[in-house]
N, C-alpha and C positions, 0 to 999 in steps of 0.2 A: 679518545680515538677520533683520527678528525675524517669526515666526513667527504666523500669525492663522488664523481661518477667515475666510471669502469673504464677510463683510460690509463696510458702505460705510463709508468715511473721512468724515468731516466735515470740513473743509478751510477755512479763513478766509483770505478775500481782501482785502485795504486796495483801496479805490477810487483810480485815481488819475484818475477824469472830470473835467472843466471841467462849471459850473453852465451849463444852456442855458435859455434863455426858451421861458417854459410853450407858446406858438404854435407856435415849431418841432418842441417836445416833440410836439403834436398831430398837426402833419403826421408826422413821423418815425415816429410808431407806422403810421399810415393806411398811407405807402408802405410796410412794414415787410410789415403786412397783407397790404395786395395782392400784394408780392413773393412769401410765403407762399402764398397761394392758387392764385399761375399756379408756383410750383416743385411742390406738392402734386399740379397735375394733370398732369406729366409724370411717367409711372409707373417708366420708365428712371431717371430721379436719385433719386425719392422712396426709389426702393429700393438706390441705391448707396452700399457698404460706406466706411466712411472712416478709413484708418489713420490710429493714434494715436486712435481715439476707438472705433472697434468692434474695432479688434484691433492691435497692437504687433507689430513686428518685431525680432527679439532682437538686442542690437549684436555674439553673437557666432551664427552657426549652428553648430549641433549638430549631430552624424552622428546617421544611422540605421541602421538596421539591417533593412529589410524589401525591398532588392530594389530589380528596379525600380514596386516599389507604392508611393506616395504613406504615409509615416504619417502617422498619426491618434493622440496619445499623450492621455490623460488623467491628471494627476497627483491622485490621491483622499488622502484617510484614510478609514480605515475606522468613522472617530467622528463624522466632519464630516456634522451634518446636511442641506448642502444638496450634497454626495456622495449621499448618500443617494436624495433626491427628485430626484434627476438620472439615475438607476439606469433608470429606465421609458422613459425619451425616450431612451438610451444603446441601451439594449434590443433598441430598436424598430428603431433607426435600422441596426443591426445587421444586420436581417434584410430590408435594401432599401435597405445600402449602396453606392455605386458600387464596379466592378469594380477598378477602378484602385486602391482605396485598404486599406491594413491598418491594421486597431484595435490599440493596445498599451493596455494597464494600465498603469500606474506608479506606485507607492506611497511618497508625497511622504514625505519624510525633513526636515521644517525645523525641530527640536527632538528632544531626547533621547526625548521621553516618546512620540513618534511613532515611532519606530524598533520599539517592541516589533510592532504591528500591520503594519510593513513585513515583518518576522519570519514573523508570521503568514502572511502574503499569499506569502512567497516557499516558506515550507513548503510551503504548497499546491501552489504553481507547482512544486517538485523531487519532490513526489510524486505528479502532476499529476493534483491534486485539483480545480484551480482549478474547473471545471466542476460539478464534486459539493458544493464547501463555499464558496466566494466568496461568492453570492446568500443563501445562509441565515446567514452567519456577519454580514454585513450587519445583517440582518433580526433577528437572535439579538440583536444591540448596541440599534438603534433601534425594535424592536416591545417584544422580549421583558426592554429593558435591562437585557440583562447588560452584566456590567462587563469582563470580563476584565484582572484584574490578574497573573496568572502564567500558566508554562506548563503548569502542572496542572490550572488551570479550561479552558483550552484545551481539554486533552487528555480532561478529562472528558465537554466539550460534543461533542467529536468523537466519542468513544464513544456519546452518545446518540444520534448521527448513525446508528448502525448501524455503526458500522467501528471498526478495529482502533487504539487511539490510539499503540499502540506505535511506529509508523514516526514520528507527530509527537514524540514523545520524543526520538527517534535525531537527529532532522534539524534541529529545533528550531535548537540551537546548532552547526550543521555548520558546517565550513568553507566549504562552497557556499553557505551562506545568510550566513552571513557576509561572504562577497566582493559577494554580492548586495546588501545592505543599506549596505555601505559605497558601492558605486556610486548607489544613490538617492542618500544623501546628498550627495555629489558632484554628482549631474545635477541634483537639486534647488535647488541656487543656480546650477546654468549658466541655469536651465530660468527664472533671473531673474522668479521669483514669492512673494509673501508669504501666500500664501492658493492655498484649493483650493475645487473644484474647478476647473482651471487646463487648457484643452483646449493640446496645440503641435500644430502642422502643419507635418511634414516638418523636424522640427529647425528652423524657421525663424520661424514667425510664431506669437502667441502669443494667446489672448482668453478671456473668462469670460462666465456665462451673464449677470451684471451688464453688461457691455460690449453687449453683443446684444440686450439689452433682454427677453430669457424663455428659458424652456428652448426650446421650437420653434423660435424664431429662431435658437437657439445652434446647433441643427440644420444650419440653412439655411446660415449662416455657414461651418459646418466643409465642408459639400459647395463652397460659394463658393470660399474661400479653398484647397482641396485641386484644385478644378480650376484656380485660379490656382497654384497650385505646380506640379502635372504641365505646364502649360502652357509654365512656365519651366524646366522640366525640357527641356524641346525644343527651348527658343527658343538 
């Protein structure tokens, strides 16, 4: 599976229409129109979600791991700029999420050269930093462009953090980070995506803020589609 960030495919289609005469052409927009207009003022459909086109259902489900709460998995990099500008709406949504549901992190593994920064990510997580260095080590990549090529720019940035960079040394290349980073990898082609920012829900259904048409909607989407999973949960 090769590896991209979360921009759009351009896609070429061969026509296979029959030529129709210019008249019916005219009517055929007209009814088309009208159709449009009386589906646009029922607010029920205008607003209904439509698989395969807002969001995908993976051919295999995935477990979880949170219980019986609804997940919520976002799979990032930490270099992917629209990662990034998806951070604020992520945020927010956070703090006026439904009860029912658990956020996970996931730091997408779909090429060698992403694995260093799944590294990073998981360090954090086994020295649970994630709360103290996640949001700035972002911010450090896409404000302050840093590059981070090694684990000694790491370790240094962390030091300016105010804290000891010693433990990122130690943990760095653990065994624990390493059992961790090989299962991203893993999850990341179950998780059947070529690009991030990539939301799943509940191991099962799969969508991107492209799919949803903005960050907001992508919002509304994920509370949609998690109250369709608990639902199925019951049913």
């Amino acid at each position: 599976m090769a590896a991209s960030t979360d921009s759009e495919n351009c896609l070429a289609h061969v026509s296979t229409e029959k030529s129709i005469p210019p008249e019916e052409t005219l009517m055929n927009k007209v009814l088309s129109t009208l159709s449009l207009v009386f589906i646009l003022s029922l607010p029920s459909v205008a607003q209904e979600y439509q698989q395969d086109v807002n969001f995908f259902e993976l051919q295999v489900a995935q477990p979880v791991h949170t219980g019986d709460k609804i997940e919520v998995l976002e799979l990032f990099w930490y270099r992917c700029p629209h990662c990034y500008a998806l951070e604020p709406y992520l945020n927010k949504w956070l703090k006026n999420k439904p009860d029912f549901v658990e956020f996970v992190r996931f730091p997408a593994v779909l090429n060698r050269s992403w694995a260093f920064d799944a590294r990073v990510y998981y360090t954090f997580v086994a020295l649970g930093l994630v709360d103290r260095l996640h949001e700035p080590y972002f911010e450090a990549i896409h404000e302050e462009k840093k590059q981070f090529r090694s684990l000694e720019q790491v370790a240094d940035w962390v030091a300016e953090q105010g804290l000891d960079p010693q433990p990122i040394l130690d943990t760095f290349n653990s065994f624990g980070v390493d059992s961790m980073v090989a299962h991203a990898a893993d999850m990341s082609g179950r998780y059947e995506t070529d690009g991030v920012p990539t939301i799943i829900i509940d191991g099962k259904y799969r969508t991107k803020v492209s799919w949803a048409g903005g960050h907001n909607e992508l919002i509304d989407l994920m509370n949609y589609l998690a109250q369709r999973a608990q639902t199925e949960r019951t049913n």
